[in-house]
C-alpha positions in Angstrom: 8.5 -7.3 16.0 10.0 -3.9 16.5 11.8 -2.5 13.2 9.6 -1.1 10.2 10.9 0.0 6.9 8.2 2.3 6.0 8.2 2.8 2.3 6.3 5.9 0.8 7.2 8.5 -1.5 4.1 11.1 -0.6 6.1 13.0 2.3 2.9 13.9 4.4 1.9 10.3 4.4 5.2 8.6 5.2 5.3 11.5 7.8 2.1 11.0 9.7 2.5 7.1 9.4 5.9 7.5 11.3 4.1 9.4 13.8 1.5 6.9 13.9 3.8 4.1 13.9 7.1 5.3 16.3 4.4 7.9 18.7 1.7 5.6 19.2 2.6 2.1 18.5 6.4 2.3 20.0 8.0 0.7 16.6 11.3 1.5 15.5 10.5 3.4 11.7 13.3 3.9 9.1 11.5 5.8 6.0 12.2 5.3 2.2 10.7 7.0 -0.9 11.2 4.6 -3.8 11.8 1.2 -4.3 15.5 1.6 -5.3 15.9 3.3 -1.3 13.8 0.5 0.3 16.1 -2.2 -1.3 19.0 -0.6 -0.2 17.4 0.4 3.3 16.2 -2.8 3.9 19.7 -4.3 3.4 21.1 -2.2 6.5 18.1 -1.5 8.8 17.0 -5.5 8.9 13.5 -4.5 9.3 11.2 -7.1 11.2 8.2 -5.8 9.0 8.2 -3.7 5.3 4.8 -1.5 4.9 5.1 -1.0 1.0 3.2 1.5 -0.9 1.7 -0.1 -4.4 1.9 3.1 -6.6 5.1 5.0 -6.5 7.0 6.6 -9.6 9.5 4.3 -11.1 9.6 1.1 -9.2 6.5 0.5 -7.6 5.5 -1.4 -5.0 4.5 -4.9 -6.2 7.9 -4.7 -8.4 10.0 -3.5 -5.3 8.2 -6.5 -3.3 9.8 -8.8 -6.3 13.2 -7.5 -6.0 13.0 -7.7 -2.3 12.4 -11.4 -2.6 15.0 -12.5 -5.2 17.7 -11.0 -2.4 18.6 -14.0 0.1 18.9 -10.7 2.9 15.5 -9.8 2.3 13.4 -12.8 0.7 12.2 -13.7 4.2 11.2 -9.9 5.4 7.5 -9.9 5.5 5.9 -7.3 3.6 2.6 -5.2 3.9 1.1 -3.4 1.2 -0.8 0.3 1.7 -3.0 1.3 -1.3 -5.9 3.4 -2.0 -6.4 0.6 -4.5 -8.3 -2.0 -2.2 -10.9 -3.6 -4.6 -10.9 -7.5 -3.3 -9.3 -8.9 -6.9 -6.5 -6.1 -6.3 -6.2 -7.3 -2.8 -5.8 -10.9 -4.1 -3.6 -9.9 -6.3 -1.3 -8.4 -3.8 -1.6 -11.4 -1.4 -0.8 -14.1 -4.1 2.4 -12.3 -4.7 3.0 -12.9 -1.1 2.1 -10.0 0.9 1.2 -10.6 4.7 -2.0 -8.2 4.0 -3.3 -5.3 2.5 -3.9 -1.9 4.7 -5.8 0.8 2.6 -5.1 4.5 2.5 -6.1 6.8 3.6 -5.5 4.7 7.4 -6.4 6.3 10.6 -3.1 7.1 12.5 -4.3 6.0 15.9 -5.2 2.9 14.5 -2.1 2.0 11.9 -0.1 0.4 14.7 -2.6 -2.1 16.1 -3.5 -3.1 12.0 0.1 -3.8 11.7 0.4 -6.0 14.8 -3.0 -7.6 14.0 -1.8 -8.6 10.2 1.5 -10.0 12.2 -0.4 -12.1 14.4 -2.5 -13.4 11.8 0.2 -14.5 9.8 1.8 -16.3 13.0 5.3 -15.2 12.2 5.3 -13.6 16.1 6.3 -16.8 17.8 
């Protein structure tokens, strides 16, 4: 695993993840701020991993995660949502759409990468 689409529309957070992500953790980051971006993004970059925010204007996360799914490029792509919302039902909730995990926000940025890789490896999709 190397490419992330990082999907946020709050600048500061989709900037200090990238940071987090590319600085620390050595990924590859391509950024989009709304659901209609990520599906288009996704298309091109062929990310290895999406890290989806839940609440964005418009589209939001769990309906951009649908659309994702119903295109044969992008149906296999797994998917990680960030919330603030991380009550266990909502984290069920997010997981029985087919989600890898759940990561809340606010994340520590020395620590994002290594969540990431952990929720990977628990899913076994790194073989």
């Amino acid at each position: 695993m190397n490419k992330i689409l990082q999907v946020e529309d709050e600048p500061d957070i989709r900037a200090i993840a990238r940071i987090a992500l590319e600085d620390v953790g050595g990924f590859v980051v391509e950024a989009a701020e709304s659901g209609v971006e990520a599906l288009q993004r996704a298309e091109t970059f062929r990310p290895d991993l999406i890290l989806l925010d839940v609440m964005m204007p418009g589209m939001d996360g769990p309906t951009t995660f649908q659309a994702l799914r119903r295109s044969p490029s992008t149906a296999a792509i797994p998917v990680i949502f960030m919330t603030a919302k991380v009550q266990s039902h909502e984290v069920e909730r997010y997981k029985a759409l087919g989600a890898l995990g759940v990561l809340p926000k606010p994340f520590d940025p020395m620590t994002l990468a290594d969540q990431v890789r952990a929720l990977w490896r628990g899913s076994g999709q790194d073989h």
